[in-house]
Backbone as a ProteinNet text record, in pm:
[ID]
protein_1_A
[PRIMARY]
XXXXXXXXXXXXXXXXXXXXXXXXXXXXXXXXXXXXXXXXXXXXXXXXXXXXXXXXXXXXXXXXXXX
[TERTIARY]
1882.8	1816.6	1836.8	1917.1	1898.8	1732.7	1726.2	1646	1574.2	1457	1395.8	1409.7	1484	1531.2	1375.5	1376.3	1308.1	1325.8	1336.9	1361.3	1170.1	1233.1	1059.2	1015.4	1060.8	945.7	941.3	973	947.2	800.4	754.3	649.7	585.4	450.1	323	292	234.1	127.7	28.4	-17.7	-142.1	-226.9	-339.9	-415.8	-334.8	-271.2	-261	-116.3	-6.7	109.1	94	8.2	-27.6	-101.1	-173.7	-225	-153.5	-65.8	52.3	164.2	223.4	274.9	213.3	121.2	37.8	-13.1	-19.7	-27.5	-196.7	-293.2	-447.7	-494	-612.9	-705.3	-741.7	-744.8	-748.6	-873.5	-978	-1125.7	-1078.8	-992.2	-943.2	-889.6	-809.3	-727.8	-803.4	-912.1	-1004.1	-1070.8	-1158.4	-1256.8	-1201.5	-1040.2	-951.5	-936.5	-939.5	-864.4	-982.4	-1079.8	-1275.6	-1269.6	-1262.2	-1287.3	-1142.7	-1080.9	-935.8	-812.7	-874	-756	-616.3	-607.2	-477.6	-479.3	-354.8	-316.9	-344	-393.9	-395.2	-417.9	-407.6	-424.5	-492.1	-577.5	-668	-576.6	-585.1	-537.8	-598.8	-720.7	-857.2	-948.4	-961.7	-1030.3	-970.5	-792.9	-701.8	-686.7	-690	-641.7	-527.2	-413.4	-256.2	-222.1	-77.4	-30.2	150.3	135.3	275.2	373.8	433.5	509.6	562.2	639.7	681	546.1	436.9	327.6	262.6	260.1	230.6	305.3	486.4	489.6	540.5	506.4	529.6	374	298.3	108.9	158.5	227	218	313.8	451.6	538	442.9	327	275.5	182.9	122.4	50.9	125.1	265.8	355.6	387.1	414.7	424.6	301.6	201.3	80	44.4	123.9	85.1	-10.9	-10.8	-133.5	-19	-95.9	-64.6	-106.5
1096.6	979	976.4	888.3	838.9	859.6	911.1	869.4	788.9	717.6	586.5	489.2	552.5	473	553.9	433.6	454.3	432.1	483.3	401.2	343.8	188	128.7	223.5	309.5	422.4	521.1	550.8	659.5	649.6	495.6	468.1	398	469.9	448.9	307.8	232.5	91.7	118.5	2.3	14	-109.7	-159.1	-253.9	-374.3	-405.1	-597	-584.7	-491.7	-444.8	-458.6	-392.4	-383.9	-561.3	-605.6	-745.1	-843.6	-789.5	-906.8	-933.2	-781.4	-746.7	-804.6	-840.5	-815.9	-987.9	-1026.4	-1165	-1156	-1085.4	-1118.8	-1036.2	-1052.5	-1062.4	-881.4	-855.3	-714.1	-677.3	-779.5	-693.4	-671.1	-734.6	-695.5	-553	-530.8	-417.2	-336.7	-310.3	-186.1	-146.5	-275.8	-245.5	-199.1	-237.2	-201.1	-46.4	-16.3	134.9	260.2	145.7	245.1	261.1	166.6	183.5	305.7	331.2	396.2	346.3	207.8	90.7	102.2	119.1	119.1	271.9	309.2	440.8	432.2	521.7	532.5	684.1	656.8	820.2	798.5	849.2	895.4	972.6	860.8	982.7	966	1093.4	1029.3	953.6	865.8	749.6	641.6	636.5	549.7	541.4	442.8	429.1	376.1	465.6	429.8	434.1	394.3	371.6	414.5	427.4	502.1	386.5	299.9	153.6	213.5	319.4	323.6	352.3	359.4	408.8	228.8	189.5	44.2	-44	-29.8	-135.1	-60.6	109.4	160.2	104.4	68.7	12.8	-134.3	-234	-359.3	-351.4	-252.3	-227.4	-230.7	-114.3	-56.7	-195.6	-281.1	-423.3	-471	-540.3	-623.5	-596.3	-423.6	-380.7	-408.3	-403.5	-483.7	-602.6	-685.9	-808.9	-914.2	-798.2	-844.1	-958.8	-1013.2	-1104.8	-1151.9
-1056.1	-1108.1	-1259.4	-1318.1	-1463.4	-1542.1	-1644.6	-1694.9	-1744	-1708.6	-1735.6	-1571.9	-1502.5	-1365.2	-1250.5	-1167.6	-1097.1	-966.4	-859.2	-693.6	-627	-602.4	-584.3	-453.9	-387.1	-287.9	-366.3	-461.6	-524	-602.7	-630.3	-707.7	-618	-670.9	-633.9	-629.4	-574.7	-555.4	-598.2	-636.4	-687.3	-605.7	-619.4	-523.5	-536.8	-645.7	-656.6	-594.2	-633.7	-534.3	-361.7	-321.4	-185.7	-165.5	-241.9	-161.4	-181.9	-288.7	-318.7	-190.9	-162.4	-31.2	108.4	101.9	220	225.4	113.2	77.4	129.3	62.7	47	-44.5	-53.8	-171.6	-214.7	-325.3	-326	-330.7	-328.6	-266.6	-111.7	-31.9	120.5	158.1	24.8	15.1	-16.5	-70.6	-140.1	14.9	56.5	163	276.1	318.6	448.9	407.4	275.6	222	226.7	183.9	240.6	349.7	436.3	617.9	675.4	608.5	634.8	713.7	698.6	765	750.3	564.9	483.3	456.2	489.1	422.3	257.9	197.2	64.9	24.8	-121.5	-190.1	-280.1	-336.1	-485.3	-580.3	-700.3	-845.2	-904.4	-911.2	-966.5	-950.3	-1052.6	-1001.4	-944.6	-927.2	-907.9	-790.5	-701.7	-578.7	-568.5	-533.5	-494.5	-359.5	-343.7	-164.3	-207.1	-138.1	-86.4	-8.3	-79.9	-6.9	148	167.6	278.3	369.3	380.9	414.1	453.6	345.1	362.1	475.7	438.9	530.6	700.2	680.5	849.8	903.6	797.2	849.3	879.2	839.5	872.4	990.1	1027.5	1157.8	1213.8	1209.6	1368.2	1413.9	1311.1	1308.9	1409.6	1396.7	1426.5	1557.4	1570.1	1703.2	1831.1	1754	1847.7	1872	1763.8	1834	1710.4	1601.9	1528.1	1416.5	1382.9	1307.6	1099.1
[MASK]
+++++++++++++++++++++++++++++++++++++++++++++++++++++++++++++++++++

């Protein structure tokens, strides 16, 4: 990896990333991430997501049927 270069799974999400993705509201994304709906991680006080984590969560959605 170049320095200053980044690959987008290599970096973290943050809430407005994930509801932007997800196309809703990021009080949706906090409260789905409390209930343990959404995969997520703590850095600190930071709540991040892991993109490939995110969209294998909207596959397994799709695979059910959910919409």
């Amino acid at each position: 990896m170049v320095d200053g270069e980044r690959k987008s799974d290599e970096t973290l999400w943050d809430v407005r990333d994930v509801a932007r993705y997800l196309r809703a509201s990021t009080s949706w994304v906090y409260k789905q991430s409390e209930k343990g709906v959404i995969p997520s991680v703590r850095v600190g006080a930071m709540l991040r997501f892991e993109p490939k984590a995110i969209r294998d969560f909207v596959a397994t959605l799709a695979s059910r049927g959910w919409r």
